[in-house]
C-alpha positions in Angstrom: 129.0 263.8 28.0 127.1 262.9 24.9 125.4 265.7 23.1 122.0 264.4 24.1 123.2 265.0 27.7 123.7 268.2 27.2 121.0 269.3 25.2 118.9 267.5 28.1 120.8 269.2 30.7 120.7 272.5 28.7 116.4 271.9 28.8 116.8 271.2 32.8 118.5 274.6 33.5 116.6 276.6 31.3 113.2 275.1 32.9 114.5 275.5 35.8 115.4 279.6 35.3 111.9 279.6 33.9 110.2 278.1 37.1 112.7 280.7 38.9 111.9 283.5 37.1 107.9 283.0 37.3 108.0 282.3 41.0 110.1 285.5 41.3 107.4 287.7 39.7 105.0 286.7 41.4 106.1 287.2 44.9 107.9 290.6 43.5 104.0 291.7 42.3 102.9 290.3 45.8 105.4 292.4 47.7 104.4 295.6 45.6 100.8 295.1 46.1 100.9 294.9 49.7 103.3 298.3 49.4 101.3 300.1 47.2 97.6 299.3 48.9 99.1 300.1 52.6 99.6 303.5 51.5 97.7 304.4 48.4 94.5 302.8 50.0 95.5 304.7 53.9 92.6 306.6 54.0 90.2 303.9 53.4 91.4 301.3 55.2 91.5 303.2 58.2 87.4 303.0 58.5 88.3 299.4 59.9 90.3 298.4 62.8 92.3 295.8 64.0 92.8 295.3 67.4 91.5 298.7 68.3 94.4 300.2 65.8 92.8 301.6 62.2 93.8 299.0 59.9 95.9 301.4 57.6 98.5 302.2 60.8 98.4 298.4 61.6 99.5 297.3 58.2 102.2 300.1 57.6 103.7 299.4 61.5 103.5 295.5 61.5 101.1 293.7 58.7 103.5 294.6 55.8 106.6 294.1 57.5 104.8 290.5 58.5 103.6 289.8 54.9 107.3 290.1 53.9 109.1 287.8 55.8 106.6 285.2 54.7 107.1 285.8 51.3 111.2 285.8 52.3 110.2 282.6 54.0 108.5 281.1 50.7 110.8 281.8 49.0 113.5 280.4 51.0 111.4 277.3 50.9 110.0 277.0 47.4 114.0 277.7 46.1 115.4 274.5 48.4 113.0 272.4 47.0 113.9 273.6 43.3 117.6 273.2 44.1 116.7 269.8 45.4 114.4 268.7 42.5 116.8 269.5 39.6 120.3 269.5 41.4 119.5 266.1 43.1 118.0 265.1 39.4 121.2 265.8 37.3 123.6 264.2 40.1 122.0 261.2 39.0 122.5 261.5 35.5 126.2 261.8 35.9 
């Protein structure tokens, strides 16, 4: 491997632990925002309902557990196609 190669190579991983690490935060900030409003926002959300439940009971019982797995979900999803983009990429190069 030429040292082109792996200076490109190099540039591939580290764009891809960028792209990593952004997607990351953002589902992490996601996951405390829906945590912290369930419970810090209780006593307001519970003027509305949801199915004849106050919404605050409804999102600490099932919405929040809900919201989670779909951001497990994502990011189940969002990493394959990462892995595939630059794993598939640099198999190529080869």
């Amino acid at each position: 491997m030429t040292a082109s190669q792996r200076e490109q190579t190099s540039e591939r991983a580290r764009l891809y632990w960028r792209r990593t690490k952004v997607m990351t935060f953002w589902l992490m900030l996601l996951w405390f925002i829906v945590t912290f409003s369930a419970i810090f926002f209780a006593r307001q959300l519970s003027v509305y309902t949801f199915l004849g439940w106050p919404i605050s009971f409804f999102m600490a019982a099932q919405g929040s557990i809900l919201i989670f797995v779909a951001i497990i979900a994502f990011y189940g999803w969002r990493m394959h196609r990462l892995d595939d983009a630059y794993n598939h990429d640099s198999e190529h190069e080869r």
